[in-house]
N, C-alpha and C positions, 0 to 999 in steps of 0.2 A: 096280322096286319101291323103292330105292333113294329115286330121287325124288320119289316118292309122300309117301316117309317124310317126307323134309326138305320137303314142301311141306305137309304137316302141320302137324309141326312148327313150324314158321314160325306158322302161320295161331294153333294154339296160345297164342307166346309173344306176337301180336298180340292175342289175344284175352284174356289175363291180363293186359297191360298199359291195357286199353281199360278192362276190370274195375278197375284197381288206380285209374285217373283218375278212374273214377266216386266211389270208393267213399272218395280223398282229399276229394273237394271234398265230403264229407258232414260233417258237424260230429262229433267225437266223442261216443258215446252211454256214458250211464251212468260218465260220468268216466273213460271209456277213454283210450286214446292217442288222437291222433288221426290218421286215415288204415287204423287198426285195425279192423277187419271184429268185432261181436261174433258171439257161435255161431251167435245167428240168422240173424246178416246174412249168416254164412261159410256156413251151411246154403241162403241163395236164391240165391248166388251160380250161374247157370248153367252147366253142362259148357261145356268149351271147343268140343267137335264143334255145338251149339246155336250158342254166340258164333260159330263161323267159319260156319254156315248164314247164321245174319243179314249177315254180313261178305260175304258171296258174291252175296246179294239186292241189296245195298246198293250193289257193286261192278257189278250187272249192270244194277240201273235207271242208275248213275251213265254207266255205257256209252252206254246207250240215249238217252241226254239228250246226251251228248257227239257222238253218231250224229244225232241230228237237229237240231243244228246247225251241227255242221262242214260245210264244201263245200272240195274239194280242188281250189284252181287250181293254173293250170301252173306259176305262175313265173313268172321273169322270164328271159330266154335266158342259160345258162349257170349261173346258182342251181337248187340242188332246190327242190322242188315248195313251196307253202306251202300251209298249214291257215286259210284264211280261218274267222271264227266270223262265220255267217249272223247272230247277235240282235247282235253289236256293230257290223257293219257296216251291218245296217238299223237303229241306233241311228243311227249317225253320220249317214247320209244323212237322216234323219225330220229330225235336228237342221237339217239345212240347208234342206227343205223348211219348218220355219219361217221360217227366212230371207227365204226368197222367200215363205213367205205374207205377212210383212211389207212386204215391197218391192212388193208386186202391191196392200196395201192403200193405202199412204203414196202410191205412183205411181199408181194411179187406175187399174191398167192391168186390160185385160181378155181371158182366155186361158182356151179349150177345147179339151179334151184328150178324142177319141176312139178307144174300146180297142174293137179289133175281133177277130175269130179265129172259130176252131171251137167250137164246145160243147164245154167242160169244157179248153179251152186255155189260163185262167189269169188269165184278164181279171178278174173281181170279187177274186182273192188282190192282184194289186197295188193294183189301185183301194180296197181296205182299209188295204194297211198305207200309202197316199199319205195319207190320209184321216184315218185313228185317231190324231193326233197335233194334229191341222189343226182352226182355228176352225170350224164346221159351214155359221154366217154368210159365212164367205167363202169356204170351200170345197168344194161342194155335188155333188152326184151326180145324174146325170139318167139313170134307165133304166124308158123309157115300153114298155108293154103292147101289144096290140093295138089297133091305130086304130079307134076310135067310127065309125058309120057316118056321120055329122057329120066325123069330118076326114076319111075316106074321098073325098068329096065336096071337101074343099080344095086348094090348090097342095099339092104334095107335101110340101115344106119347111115348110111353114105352123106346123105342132105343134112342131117342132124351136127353131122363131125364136124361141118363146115363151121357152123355156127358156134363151138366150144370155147372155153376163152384162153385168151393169151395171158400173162402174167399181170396181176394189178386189176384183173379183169370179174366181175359178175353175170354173169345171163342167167337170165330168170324164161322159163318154157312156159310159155302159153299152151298147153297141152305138147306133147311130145311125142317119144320115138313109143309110149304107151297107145297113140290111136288104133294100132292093130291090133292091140287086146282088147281097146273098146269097141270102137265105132264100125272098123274096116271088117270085125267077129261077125258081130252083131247084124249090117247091114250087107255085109256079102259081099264087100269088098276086096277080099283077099279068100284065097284058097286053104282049105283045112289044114293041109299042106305048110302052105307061108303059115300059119296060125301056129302051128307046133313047133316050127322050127323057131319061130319067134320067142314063144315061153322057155325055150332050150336055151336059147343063145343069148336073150336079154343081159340074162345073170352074169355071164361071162362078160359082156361087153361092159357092164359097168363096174365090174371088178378091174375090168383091163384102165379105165376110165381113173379108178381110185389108188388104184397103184401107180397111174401116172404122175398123182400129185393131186389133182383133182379134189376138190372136198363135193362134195354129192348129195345130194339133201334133196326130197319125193314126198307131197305133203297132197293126199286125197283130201277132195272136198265133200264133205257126206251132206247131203240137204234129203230132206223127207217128202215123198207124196208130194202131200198136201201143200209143204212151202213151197215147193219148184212149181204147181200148178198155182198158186199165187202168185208167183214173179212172174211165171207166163202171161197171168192176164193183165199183169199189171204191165207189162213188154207190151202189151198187145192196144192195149187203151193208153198208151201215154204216147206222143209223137217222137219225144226227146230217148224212146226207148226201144223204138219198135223195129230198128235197125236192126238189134239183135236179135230179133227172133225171127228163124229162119225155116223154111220146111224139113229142113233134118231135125228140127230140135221138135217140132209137132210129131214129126214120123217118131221119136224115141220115147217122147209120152204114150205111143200106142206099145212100145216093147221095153216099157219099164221091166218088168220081172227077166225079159232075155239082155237086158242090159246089168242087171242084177247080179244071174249067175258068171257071167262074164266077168265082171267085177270082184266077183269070187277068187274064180282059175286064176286071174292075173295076180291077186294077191297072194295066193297061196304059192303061184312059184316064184315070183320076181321081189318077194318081201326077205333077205336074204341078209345077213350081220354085216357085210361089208356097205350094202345101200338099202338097211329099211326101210319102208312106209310110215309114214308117220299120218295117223285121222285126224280132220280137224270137224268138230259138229259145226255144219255150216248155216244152220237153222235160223241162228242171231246174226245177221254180217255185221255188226260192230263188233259182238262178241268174238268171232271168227276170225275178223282184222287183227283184233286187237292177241287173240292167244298164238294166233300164224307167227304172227313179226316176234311177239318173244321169245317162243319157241328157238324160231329161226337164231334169236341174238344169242341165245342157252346152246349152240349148237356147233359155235365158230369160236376159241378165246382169242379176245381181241384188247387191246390196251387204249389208254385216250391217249392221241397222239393229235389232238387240235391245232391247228395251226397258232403260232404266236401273233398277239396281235400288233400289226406293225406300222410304224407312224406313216402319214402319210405326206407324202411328199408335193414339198408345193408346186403350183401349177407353173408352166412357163412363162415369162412374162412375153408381153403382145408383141412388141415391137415392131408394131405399127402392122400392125395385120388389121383387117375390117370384114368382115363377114360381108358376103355375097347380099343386096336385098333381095326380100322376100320374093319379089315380083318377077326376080329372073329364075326363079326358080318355081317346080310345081308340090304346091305342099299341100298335103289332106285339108281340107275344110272342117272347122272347127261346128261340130256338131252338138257337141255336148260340153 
């Protein structure tokens, strides 16, 4: 009880001091002191049990926020553990990903980056935060739908070429020319047949890829069990997320272990010196985010070539120009 008291207490003289800061920085009223509460003001002044509720709210969002950005690495051997903060270290890394979007423009060069994995493994969370900082012109996202029955009928590869990039150019594959070693294996969508000729000729096609200049980089997303039947339900109960969960992704929770071995074969022939595999454990997405994108920057050398920063130049002056009024024109209503 004892304790109780003094943590009362406490929360109390914090709560009459948070009162007393308000209530300085107010101008004195009616030629008062200043810093001087008058009756009124002394009368809305809130109980302190009130001020420590707000104080308690305040401290528990402040948790929660502090919670979903911390990630606890190990350390280094011999140091305690450190508090990595997930938003300033995916600051840092975005920054450098300019870097290199600069370097990949100025150098002309041209590099695709495909994310592979399971349903709900992680893939679209990085391909965001690589992205959302990135010129759209040079940094572009390719993730194509089911084949028309027009490229059905083409070389496999055919649709994918389309999308390769031009010089100064990035595309990042929201799954790739790899769905027929997963999905198309797996669900029967392609014949035993296309299946082999496929693991045959991948290899060549992206050697033909890297000798064209091409830098090539292939990053699986490995998520377990257990996490991907968690992001499922959490897909599944949140509004803002249930878009992506769709009956092929229910239908491949039932042929997890035929998706498995699948995942196997494709690595063992298409994991090759000229375009390795690279695994990322995608169990932590911040963790995930955050080793993806370094990886990726360890994988390109790039120089800072930042823009100089340059004065800005003054505006035109009016000469006698008048803006249109409001009323002849139709402009959003101010809502908020």
């Amino acid at each position: 009880m004892a304790g109780k008291t003094d943590n009362h207490a406490n929360q109390n003289r914090k709560s009459a001091k948070a009162a007393a800061k308000v209530l300085a920085a107010k101008p004195p009223a009616n030629g008062g002191e200043p810093g001087q509460p008058t009756a009124e003001e002394a009368a809305d002044i809130s109980p302190a049990p009130v001020l420590s509720g707000e104080i308690k709210r305040n401290a528990r969002e402040h948790k929660r926020i502090e919670d979903r950005w911390n990630i606890l690495g190990p350390g280094k051997p011999g140091k305690p553990p450190k508090h990595y903060k997930y938003i300033d270290e995916m600051a840092r890394l975005q920054f450098e990903l300019l870097k290199l979007q600069e370097w990949v423009r100025i150098e002309g060069l041209r590099v695709v980056v495909l994310f592979e994995g399971r349903d709900a493994a992680g893939k679209g969370g990085v391909i965001k935060r690589i992205t959302e900082s990135l010129n759209p012109r040079i940094c572009r996202v390719v993730a194509l739908g089911t084949p028309t029955e027009r490229e059905k009928g083409q070389w496999y590869f055919q649709r994918y070429v389309q999308h390769l990039p031009g010089p100064g150019e990035m595309i990042l594959f929201d799954r790739s020319w790899y769905n027929r070693a997963g999905v198309e294996k797996v669900m029967g969508f392609c014949t035993d047949d296309e299946y082999q000729e496929f693991l045959r000729a991948c290899p060549l096609f992206e050697e033909m890829l890297v000798k064209s200049g091409i830098i090539l980089l292939k990053y699986w997303f490995s998520v377990s069990d257990e996490e991907q039947e968690k992001r499922f339900t959490e897909r599944m109960h949140n509004p803002m997320k249930r878009w992506k969960l769709s009956p092929m992704d229910l239908e491949s929770r039932g042929r997890w272990v035929e998706y498995s071995k699948a995942k196997d074969v494709m690595l063992a022939h298409t994991d090759h010196a000229t375009a390795p595999w690279y695994i990322v454990d995608a169990d932590n997405k911040k963790k995930a985010r955050l080793n993806c994108i370094a990886h990726l920057l360890h994988q390109i050398p790039y120089k800072d070539l930042s823009p100089v920063e340059l004065p800005l130049p003054p505006r035109q002056p009016d000469n006698g120009y008048k803006r249109p009024k409001k009323s002849t024109q139709h402009w959003v209503d101010e809502g908020y």
